[in-house]
Short mmCIF file of the C-alpha atoms (twelve columns), coordinates in Angstrom:
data_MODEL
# 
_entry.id   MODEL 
# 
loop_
_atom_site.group_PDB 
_atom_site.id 
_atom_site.type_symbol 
_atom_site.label_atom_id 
_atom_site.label_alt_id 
_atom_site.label_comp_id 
_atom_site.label_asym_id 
_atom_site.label_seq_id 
_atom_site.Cartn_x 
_atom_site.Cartn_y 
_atom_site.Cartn_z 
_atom_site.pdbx_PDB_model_num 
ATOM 1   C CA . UNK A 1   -18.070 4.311   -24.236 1 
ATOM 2   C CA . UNK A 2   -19.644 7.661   -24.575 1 
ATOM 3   C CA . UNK A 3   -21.350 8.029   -28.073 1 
ATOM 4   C CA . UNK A 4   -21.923 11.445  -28.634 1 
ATOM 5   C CA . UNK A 5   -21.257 13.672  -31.799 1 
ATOM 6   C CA . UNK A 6   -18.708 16.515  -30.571 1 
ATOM 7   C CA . UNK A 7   -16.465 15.635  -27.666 1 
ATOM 8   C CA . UNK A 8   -13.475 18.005  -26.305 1 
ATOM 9   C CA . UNK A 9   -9.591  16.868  -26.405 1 
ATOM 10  C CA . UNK A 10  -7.528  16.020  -23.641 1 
ATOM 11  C CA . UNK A 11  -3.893  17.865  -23.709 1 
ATOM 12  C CA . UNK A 12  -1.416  16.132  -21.258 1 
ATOM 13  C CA . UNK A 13  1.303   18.852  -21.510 1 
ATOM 14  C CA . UNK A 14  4.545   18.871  -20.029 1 
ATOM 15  C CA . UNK A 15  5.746   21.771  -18.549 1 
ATOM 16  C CA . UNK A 16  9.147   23.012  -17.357 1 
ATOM 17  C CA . UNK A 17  11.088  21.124  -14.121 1 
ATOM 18  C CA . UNK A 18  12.834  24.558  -13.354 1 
ATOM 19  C CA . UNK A 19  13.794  26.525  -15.563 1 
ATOM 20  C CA . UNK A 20  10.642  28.109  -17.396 1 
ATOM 21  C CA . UNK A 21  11.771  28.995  -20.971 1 
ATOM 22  C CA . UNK A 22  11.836  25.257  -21.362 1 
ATOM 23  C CA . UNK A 23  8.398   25.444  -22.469 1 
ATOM 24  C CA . UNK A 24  7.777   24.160  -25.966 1 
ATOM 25  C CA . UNK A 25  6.183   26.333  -28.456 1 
ATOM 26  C CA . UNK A 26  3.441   23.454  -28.733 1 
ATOM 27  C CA . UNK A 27  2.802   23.252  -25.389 1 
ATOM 28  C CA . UNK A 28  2.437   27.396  -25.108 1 
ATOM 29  C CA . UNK A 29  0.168   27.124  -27.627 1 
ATOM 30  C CA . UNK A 30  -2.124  24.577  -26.368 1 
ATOM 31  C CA . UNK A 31  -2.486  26.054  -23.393 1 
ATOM 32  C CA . UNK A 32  -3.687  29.126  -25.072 1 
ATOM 33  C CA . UNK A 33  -6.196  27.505  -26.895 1 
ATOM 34  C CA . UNK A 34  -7.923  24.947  -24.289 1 
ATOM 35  C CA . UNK A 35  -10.679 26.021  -22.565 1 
ATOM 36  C CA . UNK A 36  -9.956  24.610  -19.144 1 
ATOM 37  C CA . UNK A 37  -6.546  23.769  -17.247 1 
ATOM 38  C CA . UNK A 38  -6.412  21.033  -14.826 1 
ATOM 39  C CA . UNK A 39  -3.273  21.726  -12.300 1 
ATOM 40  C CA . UNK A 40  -1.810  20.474  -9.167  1 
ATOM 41  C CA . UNK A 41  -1.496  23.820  -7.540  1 
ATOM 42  C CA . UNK A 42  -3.032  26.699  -9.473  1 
ATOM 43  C CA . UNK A 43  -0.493  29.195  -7.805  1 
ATOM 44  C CA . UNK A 44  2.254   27.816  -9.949  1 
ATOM 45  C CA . UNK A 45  0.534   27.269  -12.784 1 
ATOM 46  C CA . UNK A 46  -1.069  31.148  -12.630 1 
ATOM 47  C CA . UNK A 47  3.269   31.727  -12.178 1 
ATOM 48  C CA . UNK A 48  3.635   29.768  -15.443 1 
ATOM 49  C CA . UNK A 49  0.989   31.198  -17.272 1 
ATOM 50  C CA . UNK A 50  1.950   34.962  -16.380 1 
ATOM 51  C CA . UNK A 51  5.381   33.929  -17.588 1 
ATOM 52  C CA . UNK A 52  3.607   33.003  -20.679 1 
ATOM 53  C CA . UNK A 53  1.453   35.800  -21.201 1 
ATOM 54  C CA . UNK A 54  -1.491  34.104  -20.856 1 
ATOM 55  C CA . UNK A 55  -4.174  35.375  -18.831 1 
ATOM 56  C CA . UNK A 56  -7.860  34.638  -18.484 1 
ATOM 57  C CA . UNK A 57  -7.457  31.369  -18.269 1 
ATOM 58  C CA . UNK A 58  -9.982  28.738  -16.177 1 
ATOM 59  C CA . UNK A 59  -7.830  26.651  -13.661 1 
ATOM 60  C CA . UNK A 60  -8.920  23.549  -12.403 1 
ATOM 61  C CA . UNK A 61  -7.574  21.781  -9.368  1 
ATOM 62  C CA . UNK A 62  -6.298  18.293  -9.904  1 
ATOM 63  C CA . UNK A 63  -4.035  16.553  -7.299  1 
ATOM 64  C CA . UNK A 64  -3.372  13.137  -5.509  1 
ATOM 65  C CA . UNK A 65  -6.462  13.794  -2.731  1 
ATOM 66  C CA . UNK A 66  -9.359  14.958  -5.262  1 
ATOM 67  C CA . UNK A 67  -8.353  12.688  -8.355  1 
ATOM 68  C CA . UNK A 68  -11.102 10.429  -8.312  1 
ATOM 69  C CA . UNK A 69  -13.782 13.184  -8.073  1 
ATOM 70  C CA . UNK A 70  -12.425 15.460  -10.352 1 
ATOM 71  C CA . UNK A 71  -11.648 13.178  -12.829 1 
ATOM 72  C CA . UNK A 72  -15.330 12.194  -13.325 1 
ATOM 73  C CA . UNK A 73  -15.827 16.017  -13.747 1 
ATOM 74  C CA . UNK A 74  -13.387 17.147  -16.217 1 
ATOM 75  C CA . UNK A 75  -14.442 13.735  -18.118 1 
ATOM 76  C CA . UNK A 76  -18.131 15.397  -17.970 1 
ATOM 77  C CA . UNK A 77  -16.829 18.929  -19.313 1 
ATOM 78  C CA . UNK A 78  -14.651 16.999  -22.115 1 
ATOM 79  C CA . UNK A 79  -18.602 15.248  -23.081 1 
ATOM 80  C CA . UNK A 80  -19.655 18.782  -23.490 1 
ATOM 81  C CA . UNK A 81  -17.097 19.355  -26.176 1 
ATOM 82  C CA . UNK A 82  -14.739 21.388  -23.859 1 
ATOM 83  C CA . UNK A 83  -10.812 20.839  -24.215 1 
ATOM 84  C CA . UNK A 84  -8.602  20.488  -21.375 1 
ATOM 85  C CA . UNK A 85  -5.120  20.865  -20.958 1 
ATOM 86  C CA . UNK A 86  -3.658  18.126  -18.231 1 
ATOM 87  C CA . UNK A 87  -0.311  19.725  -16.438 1 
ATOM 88  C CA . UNK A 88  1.632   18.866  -13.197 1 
ATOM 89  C CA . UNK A 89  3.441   21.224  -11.379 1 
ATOM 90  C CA . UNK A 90  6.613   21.070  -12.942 1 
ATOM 91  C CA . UNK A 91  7.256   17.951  -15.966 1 
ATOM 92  C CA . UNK A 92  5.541   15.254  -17.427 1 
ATOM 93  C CA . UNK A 93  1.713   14.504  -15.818 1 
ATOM 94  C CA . UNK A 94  0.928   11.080  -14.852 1 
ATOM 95  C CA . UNK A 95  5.026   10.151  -14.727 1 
ATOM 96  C CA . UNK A 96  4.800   10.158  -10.732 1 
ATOM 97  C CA . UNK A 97  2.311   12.916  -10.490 1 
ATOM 98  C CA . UNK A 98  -1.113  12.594  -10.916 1 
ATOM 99  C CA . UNK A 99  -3.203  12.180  -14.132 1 
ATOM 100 C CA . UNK A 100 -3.400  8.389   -14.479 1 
ATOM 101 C CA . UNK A 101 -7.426  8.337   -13.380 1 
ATOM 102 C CA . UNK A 102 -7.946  11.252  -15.713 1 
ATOM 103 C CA . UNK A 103 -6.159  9.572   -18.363 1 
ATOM 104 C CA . UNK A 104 -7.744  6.189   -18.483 1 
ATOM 105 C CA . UNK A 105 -11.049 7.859   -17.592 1 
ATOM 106 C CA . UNK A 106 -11.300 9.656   -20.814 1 
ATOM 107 C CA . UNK A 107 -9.872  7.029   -22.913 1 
ATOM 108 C CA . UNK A 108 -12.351 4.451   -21.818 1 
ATOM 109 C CA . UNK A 109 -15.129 7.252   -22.347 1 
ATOM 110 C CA . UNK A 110 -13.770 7.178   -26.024 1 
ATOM 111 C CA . UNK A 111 -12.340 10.757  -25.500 1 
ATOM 112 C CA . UNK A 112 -9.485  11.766  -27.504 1 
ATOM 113 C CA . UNK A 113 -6.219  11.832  -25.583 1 
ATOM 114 C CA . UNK A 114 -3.343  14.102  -27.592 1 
ATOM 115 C CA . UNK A 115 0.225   14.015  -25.643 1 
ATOM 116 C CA . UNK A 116 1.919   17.495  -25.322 1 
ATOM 117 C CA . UNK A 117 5.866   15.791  -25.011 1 
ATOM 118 C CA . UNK A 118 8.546   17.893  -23.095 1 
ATOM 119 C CA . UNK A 119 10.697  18.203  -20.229 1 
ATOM 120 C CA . UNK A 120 11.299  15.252  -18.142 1 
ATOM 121 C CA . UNK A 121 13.216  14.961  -14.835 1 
ATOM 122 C CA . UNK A 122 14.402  11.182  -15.337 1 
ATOM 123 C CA . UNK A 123 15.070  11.348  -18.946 1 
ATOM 124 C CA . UNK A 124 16.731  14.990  -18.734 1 
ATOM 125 C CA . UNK A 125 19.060  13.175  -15.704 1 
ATOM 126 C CA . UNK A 126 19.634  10.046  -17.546 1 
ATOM 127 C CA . UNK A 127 20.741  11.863  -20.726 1 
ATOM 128 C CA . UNK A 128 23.517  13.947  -18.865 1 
ATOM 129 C CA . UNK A 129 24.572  11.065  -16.284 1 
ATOM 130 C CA . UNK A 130 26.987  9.438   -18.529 1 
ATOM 131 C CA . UNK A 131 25.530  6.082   -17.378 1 
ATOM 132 C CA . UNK A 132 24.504  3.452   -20.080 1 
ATOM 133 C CA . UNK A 133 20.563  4.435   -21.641 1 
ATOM 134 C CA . UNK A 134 20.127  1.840   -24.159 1 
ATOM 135 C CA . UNK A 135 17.806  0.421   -21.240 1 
ATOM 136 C CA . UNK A 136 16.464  1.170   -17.993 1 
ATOM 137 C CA . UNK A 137 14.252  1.209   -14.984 1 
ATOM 138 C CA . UNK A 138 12.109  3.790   -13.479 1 
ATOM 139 C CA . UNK A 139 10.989  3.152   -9.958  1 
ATOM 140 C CA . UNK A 140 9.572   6.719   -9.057  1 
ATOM 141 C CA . UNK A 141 10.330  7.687   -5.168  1 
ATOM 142 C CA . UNK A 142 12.247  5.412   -3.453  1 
ATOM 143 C CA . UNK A 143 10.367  3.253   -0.343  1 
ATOM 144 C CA . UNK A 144 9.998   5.582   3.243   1 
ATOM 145 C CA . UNK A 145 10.476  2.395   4.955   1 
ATOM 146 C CA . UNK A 146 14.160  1.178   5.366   1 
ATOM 147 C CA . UNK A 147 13.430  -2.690  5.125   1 
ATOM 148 C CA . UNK A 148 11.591  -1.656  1.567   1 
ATOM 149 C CA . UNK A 149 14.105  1.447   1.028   1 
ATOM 150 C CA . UNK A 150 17.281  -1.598  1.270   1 
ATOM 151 C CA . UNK A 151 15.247  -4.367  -0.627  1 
ATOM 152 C CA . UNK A 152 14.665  -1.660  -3.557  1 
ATOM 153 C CA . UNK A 153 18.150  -0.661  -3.714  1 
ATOM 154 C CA . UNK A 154 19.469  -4.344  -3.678  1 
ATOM 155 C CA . UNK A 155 16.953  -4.795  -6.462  1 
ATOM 156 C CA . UNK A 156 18.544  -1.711  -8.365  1 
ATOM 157 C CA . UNK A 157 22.395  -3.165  -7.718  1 
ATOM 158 C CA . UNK A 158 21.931  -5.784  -9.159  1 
ATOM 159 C CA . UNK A 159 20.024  -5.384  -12.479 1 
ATOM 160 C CA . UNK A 160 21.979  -4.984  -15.774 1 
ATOM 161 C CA . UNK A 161 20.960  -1.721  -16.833 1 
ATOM 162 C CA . UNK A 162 20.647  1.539   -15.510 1 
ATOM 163 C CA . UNK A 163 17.744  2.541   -12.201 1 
ATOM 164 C CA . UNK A 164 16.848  5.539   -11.603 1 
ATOM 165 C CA . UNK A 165 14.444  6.740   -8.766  1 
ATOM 166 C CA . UNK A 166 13.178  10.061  -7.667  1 
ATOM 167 C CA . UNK A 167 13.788  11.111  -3.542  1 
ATOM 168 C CA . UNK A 168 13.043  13.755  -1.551  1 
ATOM 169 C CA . UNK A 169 15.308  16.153  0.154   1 
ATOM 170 C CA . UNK A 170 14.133  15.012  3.459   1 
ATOM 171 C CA . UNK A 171 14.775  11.735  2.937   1 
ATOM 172 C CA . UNK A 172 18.092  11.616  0.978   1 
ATOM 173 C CA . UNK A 173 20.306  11.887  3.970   1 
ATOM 174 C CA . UNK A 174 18.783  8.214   5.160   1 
ATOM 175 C CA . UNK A 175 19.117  6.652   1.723   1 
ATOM 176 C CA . UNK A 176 22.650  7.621   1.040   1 
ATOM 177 C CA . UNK A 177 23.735  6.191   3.919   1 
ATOM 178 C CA . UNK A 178 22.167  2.954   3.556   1 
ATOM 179 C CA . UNK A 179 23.244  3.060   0.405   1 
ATOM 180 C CA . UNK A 180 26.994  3.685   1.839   1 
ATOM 181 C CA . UNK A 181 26.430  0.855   4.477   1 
ATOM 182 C CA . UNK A 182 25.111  -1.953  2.303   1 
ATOM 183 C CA . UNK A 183 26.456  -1.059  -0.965  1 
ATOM 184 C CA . UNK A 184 29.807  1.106   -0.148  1 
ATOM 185 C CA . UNK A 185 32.026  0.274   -3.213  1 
ATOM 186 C CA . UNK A 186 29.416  1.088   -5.506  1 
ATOM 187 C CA . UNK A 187 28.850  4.120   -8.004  1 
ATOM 188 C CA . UNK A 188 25.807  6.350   -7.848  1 
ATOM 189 C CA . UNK A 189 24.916  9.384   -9.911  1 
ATOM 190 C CA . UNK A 190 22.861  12.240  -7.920  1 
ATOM 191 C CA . UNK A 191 21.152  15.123  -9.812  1 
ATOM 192 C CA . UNK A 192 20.000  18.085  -7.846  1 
ATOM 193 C CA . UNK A 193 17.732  21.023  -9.022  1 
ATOM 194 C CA . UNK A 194 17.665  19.911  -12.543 1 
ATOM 195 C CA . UNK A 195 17.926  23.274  -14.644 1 
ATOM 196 C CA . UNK A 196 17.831  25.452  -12.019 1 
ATOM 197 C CA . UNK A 197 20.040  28.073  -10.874 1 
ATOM 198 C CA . UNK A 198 22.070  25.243  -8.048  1 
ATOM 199 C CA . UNK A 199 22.166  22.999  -10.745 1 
ATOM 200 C CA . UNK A 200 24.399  20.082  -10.270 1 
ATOM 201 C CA . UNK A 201 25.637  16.531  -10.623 1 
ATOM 202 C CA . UNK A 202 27.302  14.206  -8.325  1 
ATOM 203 C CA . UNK A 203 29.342  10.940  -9.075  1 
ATOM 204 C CA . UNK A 204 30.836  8.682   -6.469  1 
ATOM 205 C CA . UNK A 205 30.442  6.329   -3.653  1 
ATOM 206 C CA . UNK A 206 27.693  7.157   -2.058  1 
ATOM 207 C CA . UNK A 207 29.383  7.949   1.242   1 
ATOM 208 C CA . UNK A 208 31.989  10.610  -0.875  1 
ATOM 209 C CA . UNK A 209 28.479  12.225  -2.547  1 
ATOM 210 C CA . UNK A 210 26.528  12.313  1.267   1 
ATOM 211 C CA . UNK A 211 30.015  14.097  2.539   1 
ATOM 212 C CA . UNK A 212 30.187  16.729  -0.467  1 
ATOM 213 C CA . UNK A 213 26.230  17.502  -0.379  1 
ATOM 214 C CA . UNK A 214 26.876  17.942  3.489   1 
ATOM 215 C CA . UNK A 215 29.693  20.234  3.460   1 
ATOM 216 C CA . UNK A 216 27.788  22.826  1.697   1 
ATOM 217 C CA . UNK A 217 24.691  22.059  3.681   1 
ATOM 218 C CA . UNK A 218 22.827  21.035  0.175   1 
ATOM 219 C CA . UNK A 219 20.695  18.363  1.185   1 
ATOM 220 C CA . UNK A 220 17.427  19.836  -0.461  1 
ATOM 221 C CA . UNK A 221 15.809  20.773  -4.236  1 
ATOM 222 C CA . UNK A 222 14.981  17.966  -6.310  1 
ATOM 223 C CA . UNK A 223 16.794  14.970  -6.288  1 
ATOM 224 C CA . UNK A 224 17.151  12.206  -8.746  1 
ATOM 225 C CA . UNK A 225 19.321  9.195   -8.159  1 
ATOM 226 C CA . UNK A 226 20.871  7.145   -10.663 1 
ATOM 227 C CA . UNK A 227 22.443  3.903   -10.161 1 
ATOM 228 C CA . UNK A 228 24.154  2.256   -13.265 1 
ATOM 229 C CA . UNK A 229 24.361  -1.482  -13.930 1 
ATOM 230 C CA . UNK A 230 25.769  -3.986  -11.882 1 
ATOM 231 C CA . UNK A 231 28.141  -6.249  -12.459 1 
ATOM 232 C CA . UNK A 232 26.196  -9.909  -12.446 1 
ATOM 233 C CA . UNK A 233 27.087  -12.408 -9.992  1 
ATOM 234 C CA . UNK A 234 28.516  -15.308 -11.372 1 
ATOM 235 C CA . UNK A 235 27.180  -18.451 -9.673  1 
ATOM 236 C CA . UNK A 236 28.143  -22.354 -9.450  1 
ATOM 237 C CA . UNK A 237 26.202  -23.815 -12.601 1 
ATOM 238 C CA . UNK A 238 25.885  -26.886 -10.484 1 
ATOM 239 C CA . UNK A 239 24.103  -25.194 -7.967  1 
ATOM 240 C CA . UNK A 240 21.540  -22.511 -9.937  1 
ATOM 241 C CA . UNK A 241 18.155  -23.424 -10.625 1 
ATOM 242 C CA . UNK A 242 18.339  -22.179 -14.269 1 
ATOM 243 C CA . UNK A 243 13.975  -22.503 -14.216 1 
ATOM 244 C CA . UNK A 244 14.201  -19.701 -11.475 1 
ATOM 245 C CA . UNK A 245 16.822  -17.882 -12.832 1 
ATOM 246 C CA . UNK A 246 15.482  -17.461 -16.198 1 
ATOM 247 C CA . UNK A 247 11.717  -17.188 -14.872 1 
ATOM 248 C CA . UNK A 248 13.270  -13.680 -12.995 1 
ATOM 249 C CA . UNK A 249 14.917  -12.535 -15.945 1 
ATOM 250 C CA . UNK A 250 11.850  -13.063 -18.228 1 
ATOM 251 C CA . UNK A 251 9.749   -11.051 -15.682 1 
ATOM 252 C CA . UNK A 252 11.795  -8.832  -15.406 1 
ATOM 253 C CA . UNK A 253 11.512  -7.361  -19.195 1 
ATOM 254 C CA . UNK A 254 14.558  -9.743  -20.259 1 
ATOM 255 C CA . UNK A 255 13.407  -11.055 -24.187 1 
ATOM 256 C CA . UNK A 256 13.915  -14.627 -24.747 1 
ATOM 257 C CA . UNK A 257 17.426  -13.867 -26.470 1 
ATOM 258 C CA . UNK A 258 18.429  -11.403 -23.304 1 
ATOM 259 C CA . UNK A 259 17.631  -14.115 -20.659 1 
ATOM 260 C CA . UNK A 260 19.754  -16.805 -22.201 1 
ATOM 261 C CA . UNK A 261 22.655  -14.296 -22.375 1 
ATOM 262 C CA . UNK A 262 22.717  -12.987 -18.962 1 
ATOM 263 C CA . UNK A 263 21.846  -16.616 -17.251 1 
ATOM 264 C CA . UNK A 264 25.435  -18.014 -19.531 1 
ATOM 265 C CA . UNK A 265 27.201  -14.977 -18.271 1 
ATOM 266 C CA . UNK A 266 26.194  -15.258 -14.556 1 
ATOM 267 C CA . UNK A 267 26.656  -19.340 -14.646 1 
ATOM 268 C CA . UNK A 268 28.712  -20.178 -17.498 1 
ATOM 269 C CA . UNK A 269 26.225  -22.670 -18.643 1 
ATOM 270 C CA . UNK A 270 25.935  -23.047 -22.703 1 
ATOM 271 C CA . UNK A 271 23.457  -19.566 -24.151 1 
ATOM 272 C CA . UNK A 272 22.273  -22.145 -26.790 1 
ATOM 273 C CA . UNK A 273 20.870  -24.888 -24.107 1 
ATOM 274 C CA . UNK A 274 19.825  -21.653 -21.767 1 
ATOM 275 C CA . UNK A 275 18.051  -19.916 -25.019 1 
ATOM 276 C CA . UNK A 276 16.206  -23.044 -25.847 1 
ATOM 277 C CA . UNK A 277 14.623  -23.499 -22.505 1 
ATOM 278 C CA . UNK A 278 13.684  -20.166 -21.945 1 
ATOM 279 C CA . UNK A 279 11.853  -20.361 -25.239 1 
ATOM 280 C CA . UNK A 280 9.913   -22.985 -23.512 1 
ATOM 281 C CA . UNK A 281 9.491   -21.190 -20.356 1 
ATOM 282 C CA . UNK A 282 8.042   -18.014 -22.306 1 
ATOM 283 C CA . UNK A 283 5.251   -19.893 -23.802 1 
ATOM 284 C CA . UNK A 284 3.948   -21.609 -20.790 1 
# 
């Protein structure tokens, strides 16, 4: 851990997902006052900036191919006592976009880390979706491979709370339609172009959303996908192996409590014999 007597702050600021007067006034006026700005592409974030009114500043590139290098850099400016503002091109850094090296670099290094909260693509689509929030999963971009892309989604189906992934415009055609082939009763929410001027929201089966985002040839922007809880599958208590049963919904975040509930709905099997032995199967 580094040991020295003045060392610089680490901002990881959020910045807008579209629409650019979502910029907090903390944010703007961090990144007025660090000395260096590490950035995915420096021609957005000079965009940002002029939007900002704030010139002068010293960009740094940081993305996905030079992480590991530049990390150990900015980590060596910090030890000089410089601060650094941390900002993706558009949301949260490190919440599928890079930062993680940088992040856990500097913390290990004993460098002060100072989050700059704002605008979110998940959490802006989850709180406008109408879909349950209390809980869920984030599984960033969806799997290129269909095998993985159809394992995922089965995955996301079948939990009890809310998924919600991230997909690309090129891509969404594919997953929709496995999504209509596999899955075609089910729901799915689809944000596009999250505050932006093409805003919108689509509900349906996902064959109904693929025809409507067709029709207007508006397969492309940014794409979140939202698929709310399933409905359990009630099984033969007889049959289950309650041991595996409750082992999956224990990894799977489930508390001890949780577990026995959702193994007694899905096999009608007493919660107060299924809480007791996932007690033991949490300690061991």
């Amino acid at each position: 851990m580094y040991s020295g007597k003045r060392v610089g702050t680490l901002y990881v600021v959020a910045t807008p997902i579209g629409n650019l007067d979502d910029i907090t006034l903390r944010a703007v006026k961090v990144l007025k006052g660090v000395d260096l700005i590490a950035c995915e592409d420096t021609r957005r974030t000079k965009k940002l900036l002029s939007h900002l009114g704030i010139e002068g500043k010293k960009l740094i590139s940081y993305h996905e191919h030079n992480e590991k290098e530049q990390a150990r850099k900015l980590v060596s400016r910090l030890k000089e006592g410089l601060n650094v503002a941390l900002v993706s091109d558009a949301g949260t850094p490190c919440i599928s976009d890079p930062g993680y090296r940088l992040v856990n670099l500097s913390r290990s290094e004993g460098i002060p880390v100072v989050p700059v909260p704002g605008p979110s693509a998940v959490i802006a689509a989850l709180s406008a979706s109408g879909f349950p929030t209390d809980r869920f999963f984030f599984g960033g971009f969806l799997p290129r491979r269909e095998k993985a892309l159809f394992e995922e989604l089965k995955e996301a189906f079948s939990r009890p709370f809310t998924s919600v992934y991230y997909e690309s415009p090129h891509r969404l055609e594919r997953t929709l339609k496995v999504i209509s082939e596999n899955f075609p009763e089910r729901e799915i929410g689809l944000y596009r172009e999250i505050t932006k001027l093409n805003e919108e929201f689509l509900k349906g089966r996902a064959e109904d959303v693929l025809r409507e985002l067709l029709s207007q040839n508006r397969l492309k922007g940014e794409i979140v996908i939202l698929i709310p809880p399933g409905e359990g599958k009630k099984v033969n208590p007889e049959e289950v192996d309650v041991d595996t049963l409750l082992k999956k919904l224990l990894k799977e975040g489930f508390s001890v409590k949780e577990a026995a509930k959702e193994a007694a709905r899905r096999t009608g099997l007493p919660k107060r014999e299924l809480y007791r032995r996932a007690l033991e199967l949490s300690v061991n």
